[in-house]
C-alpha positions in Angstrom: 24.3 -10.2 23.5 24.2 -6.5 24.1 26.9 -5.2 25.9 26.9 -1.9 28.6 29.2 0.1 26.1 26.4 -0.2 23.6 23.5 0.7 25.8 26.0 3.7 26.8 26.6 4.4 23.5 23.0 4.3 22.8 21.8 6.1 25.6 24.6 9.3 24.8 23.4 9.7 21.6 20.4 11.1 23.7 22.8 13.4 26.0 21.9 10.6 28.6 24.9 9.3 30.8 24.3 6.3 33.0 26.7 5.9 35.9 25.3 3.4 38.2 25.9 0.0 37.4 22.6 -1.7 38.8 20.9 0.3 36.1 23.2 -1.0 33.0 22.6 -4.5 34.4 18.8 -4.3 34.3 18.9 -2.4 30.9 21.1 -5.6 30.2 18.6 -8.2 31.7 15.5 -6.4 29.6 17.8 -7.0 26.3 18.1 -10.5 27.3 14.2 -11.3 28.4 12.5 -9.0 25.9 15.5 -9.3 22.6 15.5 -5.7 21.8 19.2 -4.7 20.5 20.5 -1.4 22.3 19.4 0.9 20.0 16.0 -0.5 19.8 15.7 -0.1 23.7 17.3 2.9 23.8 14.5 4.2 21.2 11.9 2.6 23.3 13.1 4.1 26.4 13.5 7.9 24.8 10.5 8.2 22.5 7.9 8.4 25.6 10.0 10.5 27.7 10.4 13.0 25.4 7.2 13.4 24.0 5.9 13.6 27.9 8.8 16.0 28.6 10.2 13.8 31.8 13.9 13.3 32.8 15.2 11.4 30.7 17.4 9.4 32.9 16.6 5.8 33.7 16.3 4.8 37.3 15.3 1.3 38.6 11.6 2.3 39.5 11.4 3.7 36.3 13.3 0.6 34.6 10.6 -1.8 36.4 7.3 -0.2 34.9 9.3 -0.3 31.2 10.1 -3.7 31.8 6.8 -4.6 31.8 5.8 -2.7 29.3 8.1 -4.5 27.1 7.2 -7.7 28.2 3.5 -7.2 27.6 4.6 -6.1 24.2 6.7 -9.1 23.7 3.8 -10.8 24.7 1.3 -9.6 21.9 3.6 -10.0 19.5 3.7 -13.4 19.9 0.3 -13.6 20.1 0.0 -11.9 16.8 2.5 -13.8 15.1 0.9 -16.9 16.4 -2.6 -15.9 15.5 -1.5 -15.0 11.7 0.3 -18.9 11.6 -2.8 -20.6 12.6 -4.6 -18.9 9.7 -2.3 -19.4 7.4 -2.0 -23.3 8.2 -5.7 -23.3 8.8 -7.3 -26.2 6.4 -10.3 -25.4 4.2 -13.0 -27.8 5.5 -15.8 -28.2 3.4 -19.2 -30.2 3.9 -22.1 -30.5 1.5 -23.7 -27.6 3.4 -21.0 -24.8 3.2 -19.5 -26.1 -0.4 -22.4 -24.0 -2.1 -20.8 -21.2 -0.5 -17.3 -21.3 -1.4 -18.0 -22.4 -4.9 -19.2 -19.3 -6.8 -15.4 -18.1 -5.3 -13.6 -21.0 -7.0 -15.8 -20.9 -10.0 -14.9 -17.0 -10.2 -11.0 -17.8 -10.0 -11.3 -20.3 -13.0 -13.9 -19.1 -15.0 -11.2 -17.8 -17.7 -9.5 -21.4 -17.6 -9.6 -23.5 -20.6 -7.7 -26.9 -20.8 -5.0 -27.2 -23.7 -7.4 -30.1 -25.0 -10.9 -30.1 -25.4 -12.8 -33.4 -24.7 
């Protein structure tokens, strides 16, 4: 579990301090919801508000809208991950009308395949 020393530590790496307490527990609670580690959120957090040239300091208006950003990322992650399963596990079905298909591809692989013993 990350800890608020960590997300400090994180965050003044980036010449960021964060005082307030409310905003160390709901850097805490998107670590929890969302499993980044603190330097993973920290890198989240900084890389867009640099490159926009915003303050860089969190604030819990701010924290809501990345929290669900990170959430909707979460989310198509999972979908992703889960998409790429179901292909892998995904049976090859065959029927007499699609076998025709699939066999010049099997033939291909094996073409070079002799058996130890010829009959």
């Amino acid at each position: 579990m990350v800890t608020d020393q960590e997300i400090e530590r994180e965050f003044e790496e980036f010449s960021v301090t964060i005082d307030d307490l409310s905003i160390l527990d709901k850097l805490k609670e998107i670590c929890i919801l969302c499993h980044p580690s603190a330097t993973e959120l920290v890198e989240e957090w900084i890389a867009p508000i640099t490159s926009a040239g915003c303050n860089q300091e969190p604030n819990l208006s701010s924290l809501a809208e990345f929290e669900r950003k990170q959430s909707l990322s979460k989310e198509k992650k999972h979908k992703q991950q889960l998409s790429i399963k179901l292909e892998e596990t995904k049976p090859l079905m065959f029927s007499k009308d699609t076998i025709d298909e699939v066999y010049p591809l099997f033939h291909r692989q094996y073409e070079n395949y002799s058996p130890a013993i010829e009959l």
